[in-house]
C-alpha positions as CSV (number, residue, x, y, z in Angstrom):
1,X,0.0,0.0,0.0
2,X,1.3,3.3,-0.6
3,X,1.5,6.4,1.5
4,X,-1.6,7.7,-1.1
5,X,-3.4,5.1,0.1
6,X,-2.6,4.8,3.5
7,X,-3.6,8.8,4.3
8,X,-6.9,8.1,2.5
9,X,-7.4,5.1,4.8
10,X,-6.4,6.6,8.0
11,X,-8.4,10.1,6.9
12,X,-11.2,7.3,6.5
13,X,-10.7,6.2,10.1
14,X,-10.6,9.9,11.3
15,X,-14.1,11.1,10.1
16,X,-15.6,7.3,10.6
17,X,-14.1,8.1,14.3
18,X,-15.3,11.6,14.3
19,X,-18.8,11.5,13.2
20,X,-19.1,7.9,15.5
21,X,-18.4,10.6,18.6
22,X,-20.9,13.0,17.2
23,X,-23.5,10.5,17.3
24,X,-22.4,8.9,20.6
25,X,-23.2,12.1,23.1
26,X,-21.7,11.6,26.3
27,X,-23.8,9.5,29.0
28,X,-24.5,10.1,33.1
29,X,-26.2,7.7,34.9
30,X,-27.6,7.8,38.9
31,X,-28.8,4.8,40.4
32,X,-30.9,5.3,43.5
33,X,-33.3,3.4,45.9
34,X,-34.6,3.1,49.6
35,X,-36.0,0.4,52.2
36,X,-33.6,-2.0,52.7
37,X,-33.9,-4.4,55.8
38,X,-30.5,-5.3,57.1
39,X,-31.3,-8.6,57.5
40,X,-32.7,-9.7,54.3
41,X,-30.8,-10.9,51.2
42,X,-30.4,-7.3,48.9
43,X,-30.1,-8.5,45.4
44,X,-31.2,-5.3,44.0
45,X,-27.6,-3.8,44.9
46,X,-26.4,-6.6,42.9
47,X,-28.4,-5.4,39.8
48,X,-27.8,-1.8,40.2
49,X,-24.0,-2.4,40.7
50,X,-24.3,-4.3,36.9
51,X,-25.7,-1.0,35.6
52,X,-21.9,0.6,36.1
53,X,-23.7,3.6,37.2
54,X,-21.4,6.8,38.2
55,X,-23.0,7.1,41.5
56,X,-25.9,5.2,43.8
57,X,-27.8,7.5,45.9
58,X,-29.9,6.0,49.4
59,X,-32.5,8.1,50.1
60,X,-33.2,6.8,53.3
61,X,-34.2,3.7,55.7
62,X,-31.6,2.0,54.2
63,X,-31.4,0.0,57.3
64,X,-34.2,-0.3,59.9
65,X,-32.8,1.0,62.9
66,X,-35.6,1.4,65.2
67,X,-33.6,2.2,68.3
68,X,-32.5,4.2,71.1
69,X,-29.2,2.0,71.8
70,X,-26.2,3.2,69.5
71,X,-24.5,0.0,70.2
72,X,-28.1,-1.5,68.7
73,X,-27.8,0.8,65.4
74,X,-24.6,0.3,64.8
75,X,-24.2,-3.2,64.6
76,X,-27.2,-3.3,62.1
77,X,-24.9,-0.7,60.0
78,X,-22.1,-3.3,60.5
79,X,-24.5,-6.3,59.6
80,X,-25.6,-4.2,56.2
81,X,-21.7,-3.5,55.5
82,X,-20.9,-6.8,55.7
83,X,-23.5,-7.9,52.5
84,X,-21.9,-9.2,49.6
85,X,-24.2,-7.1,47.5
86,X,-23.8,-4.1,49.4
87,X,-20.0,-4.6,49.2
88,X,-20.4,-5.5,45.2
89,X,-22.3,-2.4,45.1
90,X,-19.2,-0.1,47.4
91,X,-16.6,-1.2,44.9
92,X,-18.9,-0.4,41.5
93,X,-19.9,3.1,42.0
94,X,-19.5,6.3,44.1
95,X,-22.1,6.0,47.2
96,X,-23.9,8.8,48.4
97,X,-26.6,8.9,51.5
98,X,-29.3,11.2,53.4
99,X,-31.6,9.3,56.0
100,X,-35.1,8.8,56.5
101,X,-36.7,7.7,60.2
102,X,-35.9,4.1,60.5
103,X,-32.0,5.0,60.4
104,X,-32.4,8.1,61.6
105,X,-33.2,6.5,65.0
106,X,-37.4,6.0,65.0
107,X,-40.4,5.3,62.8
108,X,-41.3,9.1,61.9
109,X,-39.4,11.1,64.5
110,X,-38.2,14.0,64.1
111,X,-36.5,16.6,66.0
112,X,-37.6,15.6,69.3
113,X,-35.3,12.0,68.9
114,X,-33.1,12.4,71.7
115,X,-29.9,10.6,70.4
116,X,-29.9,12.4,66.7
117,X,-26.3,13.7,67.4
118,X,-25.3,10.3,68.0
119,X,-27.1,8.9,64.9
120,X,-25.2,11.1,62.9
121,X,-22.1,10.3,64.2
122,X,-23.2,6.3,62.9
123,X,-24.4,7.3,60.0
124,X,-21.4,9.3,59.1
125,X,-18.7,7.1,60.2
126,X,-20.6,4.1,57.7
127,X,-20.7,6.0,55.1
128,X,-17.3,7.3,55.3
129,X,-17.6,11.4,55.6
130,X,-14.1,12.5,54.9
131,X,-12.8,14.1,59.0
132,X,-12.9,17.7,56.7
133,X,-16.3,17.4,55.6
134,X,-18.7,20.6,56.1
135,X,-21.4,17.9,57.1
136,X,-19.5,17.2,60.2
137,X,-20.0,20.5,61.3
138,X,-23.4,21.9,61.3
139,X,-26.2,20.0,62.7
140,X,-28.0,17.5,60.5
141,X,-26.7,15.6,57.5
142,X,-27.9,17.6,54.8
143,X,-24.9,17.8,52.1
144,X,-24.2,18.9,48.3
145,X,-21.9,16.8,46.2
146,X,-21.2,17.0,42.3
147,X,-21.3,14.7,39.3
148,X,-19.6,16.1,36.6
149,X,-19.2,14.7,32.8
150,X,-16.6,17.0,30.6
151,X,-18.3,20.2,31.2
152,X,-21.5,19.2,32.5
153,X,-22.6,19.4,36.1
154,X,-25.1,17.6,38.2
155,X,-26.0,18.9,41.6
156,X,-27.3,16.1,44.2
157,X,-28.7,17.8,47.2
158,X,-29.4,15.7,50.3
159,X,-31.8,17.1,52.2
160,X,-32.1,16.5,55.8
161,X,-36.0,16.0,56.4
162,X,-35.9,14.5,60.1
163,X,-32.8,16.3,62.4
164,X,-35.5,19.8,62.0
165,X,-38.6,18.8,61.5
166,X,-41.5,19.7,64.0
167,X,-43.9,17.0,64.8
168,X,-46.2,15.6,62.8
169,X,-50.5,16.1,63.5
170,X,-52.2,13.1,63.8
171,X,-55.1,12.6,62.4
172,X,-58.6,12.2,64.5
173,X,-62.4,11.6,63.4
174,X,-63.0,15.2,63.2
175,X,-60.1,16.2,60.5
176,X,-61.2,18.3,57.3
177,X,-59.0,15.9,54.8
178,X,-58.7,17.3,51.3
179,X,-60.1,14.7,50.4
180,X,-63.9,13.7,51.4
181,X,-63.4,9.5,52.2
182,X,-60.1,7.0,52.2
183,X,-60.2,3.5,51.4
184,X,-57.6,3.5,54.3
185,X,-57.1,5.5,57.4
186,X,-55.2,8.0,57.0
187,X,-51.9,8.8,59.9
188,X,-52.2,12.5,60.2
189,X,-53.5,15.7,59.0
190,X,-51.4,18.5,57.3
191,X,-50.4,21.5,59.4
192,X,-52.2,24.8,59.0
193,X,-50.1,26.8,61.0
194,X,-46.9,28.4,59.0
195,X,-44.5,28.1,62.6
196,X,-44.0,24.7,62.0
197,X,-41.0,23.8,59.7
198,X,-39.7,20.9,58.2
199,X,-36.1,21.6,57.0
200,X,-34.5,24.5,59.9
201,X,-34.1,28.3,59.3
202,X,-30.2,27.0,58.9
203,X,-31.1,24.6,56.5
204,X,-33.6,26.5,54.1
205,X,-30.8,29.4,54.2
206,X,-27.6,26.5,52.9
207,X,-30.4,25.1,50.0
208,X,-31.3,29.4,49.1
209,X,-27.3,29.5,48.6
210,X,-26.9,25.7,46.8
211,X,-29.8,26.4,44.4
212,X,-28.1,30.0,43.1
213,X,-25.2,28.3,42.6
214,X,-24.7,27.1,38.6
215,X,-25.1,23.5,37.7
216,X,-26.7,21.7,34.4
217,X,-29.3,19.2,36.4
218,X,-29.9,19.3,40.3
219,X,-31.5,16.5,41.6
220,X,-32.9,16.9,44.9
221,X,-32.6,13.6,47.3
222,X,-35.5,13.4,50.1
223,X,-36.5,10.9,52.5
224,X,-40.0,12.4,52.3
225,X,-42.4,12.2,48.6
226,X,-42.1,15.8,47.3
227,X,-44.3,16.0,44.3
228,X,-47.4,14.1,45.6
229,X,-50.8,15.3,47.0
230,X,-51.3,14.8,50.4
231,X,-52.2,11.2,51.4
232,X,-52.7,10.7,54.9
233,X,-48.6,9.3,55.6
234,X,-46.0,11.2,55.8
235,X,-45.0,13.4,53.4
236,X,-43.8,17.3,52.3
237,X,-47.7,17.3,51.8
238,X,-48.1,17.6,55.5
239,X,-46.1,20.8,55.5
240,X,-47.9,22.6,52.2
241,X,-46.2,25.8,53.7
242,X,-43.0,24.2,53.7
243,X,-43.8,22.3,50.3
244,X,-44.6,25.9,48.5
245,X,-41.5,27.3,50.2
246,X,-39.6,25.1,48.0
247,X,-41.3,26.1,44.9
248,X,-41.1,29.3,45.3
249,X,-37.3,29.0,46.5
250,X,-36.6,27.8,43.1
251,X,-38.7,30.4,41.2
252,X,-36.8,33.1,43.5
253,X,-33.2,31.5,42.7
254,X,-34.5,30.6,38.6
255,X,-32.6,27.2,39.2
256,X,-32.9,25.2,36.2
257,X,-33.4,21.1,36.0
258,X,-34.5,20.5,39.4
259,X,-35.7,16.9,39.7
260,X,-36.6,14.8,43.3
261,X,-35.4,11.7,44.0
262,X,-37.5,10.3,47.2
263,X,-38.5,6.9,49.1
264,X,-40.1,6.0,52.2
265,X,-43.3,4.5,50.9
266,X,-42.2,1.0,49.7
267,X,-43.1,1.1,46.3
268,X,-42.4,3.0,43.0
269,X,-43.8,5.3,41.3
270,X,-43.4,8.9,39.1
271,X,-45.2,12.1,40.1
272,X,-45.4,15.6,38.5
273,X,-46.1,19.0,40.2
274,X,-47.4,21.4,37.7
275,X,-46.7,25.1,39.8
276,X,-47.8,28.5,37.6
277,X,-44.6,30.3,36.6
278,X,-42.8,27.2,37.1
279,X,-41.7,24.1,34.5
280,X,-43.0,21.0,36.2
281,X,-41.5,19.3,39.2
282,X,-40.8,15.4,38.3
283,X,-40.6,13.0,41.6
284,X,-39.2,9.7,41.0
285,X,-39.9,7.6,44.1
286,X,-37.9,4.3,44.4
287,X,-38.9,2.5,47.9
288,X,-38.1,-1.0,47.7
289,X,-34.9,-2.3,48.1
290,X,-36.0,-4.7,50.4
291,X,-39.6,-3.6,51.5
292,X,-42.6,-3.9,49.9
293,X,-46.5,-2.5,50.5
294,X,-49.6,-3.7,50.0
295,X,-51.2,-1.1,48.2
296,X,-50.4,2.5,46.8
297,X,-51.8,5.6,48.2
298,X,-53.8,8.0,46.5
299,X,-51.8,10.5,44.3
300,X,-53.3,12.3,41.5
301,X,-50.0,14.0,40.4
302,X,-48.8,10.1,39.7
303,X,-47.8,9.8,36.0
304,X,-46.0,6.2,36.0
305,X,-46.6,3.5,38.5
306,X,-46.8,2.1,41.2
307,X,-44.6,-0.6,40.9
308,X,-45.1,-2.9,44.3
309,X,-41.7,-5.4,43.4
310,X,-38.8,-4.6,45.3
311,X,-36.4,-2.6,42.6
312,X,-34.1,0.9,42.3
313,X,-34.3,3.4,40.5
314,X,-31.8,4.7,37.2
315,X,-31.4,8.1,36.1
316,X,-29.4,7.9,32.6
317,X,-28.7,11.2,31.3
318,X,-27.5,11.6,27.4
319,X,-25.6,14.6,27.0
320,X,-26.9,16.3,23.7
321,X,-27.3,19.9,23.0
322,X,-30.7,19.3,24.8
323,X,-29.6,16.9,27.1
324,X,-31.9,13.7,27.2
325,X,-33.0,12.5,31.0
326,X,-34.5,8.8,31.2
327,X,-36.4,8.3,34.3
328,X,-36.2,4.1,34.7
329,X,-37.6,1.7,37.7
330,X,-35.9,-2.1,37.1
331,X,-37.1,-4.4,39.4
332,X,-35.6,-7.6,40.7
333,X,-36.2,-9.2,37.7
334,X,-34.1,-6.9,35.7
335,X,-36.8,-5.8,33.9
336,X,-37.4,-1.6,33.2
337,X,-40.8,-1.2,34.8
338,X,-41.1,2.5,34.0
339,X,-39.5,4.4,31.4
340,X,-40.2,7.9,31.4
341,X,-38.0,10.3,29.3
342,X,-38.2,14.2,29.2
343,X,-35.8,16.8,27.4
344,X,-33.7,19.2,29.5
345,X,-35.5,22.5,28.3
346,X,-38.6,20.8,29.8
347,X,-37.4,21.9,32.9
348,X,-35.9,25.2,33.0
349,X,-37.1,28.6,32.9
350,X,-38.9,29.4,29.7
């Protein structure tokens, strides 16, 4: 072959090569779920360490605590540690963590749990918070990290929704429910009076400064369902004050590509919060690591789902000019339950 033909070939390879990366954007994907008993086999971890994602987020109960002994709660962490799959899953991925009740210490508690200093300490120590780590030094375990692909940027914020939060109302006979009967009885009533809070003056102020800051998606990671009506459990729906802080939070700071990423409620599902002067708020539940339910509450902002198998969830992001964002629930059969797919400019700022 001569050196004719041998530039032709290898200028052949070049734009074969070339236009292969055009069409090939850059990919991002998040694995998350929730609800894991520390006892139980967790396959799931398996399947979502096969994914190769760049990071697994646990949104909370990921071990069933349920204690006020520390010596208790942390040799359930050291049982769940000790898990092949959780292990398979530690050396596949980057792990990231906010709590829910069951590992913050009780089943719904909030800032009245006595030993939440202590819990932290646990729950930080596990997960292994770096000794410099700004989440050592405030109270609470809420947290930003970053995810970044060549110039892109995701934001995970990791809300804190039990180390501040005011008590919950129960619910009695007499309630005025938004809703006129229940085909189950509901746990409490929402709260009417604005003093009650569920993230902390010091909190709310950290998330004003996070969401100003610049980022190309932000995915919000709560313990507690976001984007769903009220439903009796707990919920942000219990604190509609608190929940329409956050909306108008990120109308005041125009942060664009704000997604939730929640569990609690042992089961899957998608909801969408349409807010005037807002784009909509997606909240992809995934509860079921371990944990199932029996039925799925009420939730008329539900757009996919529920999905009652155990499962996590997948976030696969394709980098394009308008970035693609797939929305996925595989259960423990490895098969995609829900796939929901949105463009990036459907959630920014018109």
């Amino acid at each position: 072959m001569n050196t004719t033909k041998i530039n032709c070939f290898l200028l052949v390879l070049f734009v074969i090569g070339f236009i292969s990366c055009e069409q090939s954007p850059a990919v991002t994907k998040i694995a998350f779920g929730s609800c894991g008993w520390q006892d139980e086999q967790q396959p799931i971890l398996t399947l979502a360490a096969e994914q190769k994602p760049h990071a697994f987020i646990f949104l909370g109960d990921n071990i069933y605590g349920d204690t006020d002994n520390m010596d208790t709660l942390r040799a359930k962490y050291d049982r769940w540690g000790a898990m092949e799959e959780f292990k398979k899953l530690d050396s596949a991925t980057k792990i990231l963590a906010t709590w829910d009740d069951h590992d913050f210490g009780r089943n719904d508690a909030g800032k009245w749990y006595p030993y939440k200093k202590e819990s932290k300490e646990i729950f930080l120590t596990f997960f292994k918070e770096p000794a410099e780590s700004g989440r050592r030094k405030h109270e609470g375990i809420y947290h930003t990290e970053y995810i970044s692909s060549g110039d892109k940027t995701i934001q995970v914020i990791l809300l804190d929704v039990r180390t501040f939060r005011n008590d919950l109302l129960l619910y009695d006979t007499s309630a005025k429910l938004p809703r006129e009967s229940y085909f189950y009885k509901p746990d409490y009533i929402p709260h009417v009076s604005t003093d009650s809070t569920l993230l902390g003056p010091e909190q709310w102020q950290w998330l004003e400064a996070e969401l100003a800051k610049p980022a190309d998606l932000r995915l919000i990671c709560s313990g507690s369902q976001f984007s769903i009506e009220y439903n009796g459990y707990e919920a942000w729906a219990n604190f509609p004050h608190e929940q329409k802080r956050m909306l108008e939070l990120i109308k005041k700071t125009k942060a664009n590509g704000v997604i939730f990423l929640t569990g609690d409620v042992h089961y899957a599902e998608i909801s969408k919060l349409e807010e005037s002067g807002l784009y909509p708020i997606y909240d992809v539940t995934a509860s079921g690591i371990t944990s199932t339910w029996d039925f799925a509450t009420l939730n008329k902002n539900r757009i996919e789902g529920p999905i009652m198998d155990n499962h996590f969830g997948l976030l696969t992001i394709e980098w394009q000019k308008d970035p693609v964002i797939r929305m996925e629930i595989i259960d423990k059969y490895r098969n995609s339950r829900i796939e929901y797919t949105i463009k990036g400019s459907e959630i920014r700022f018109k």
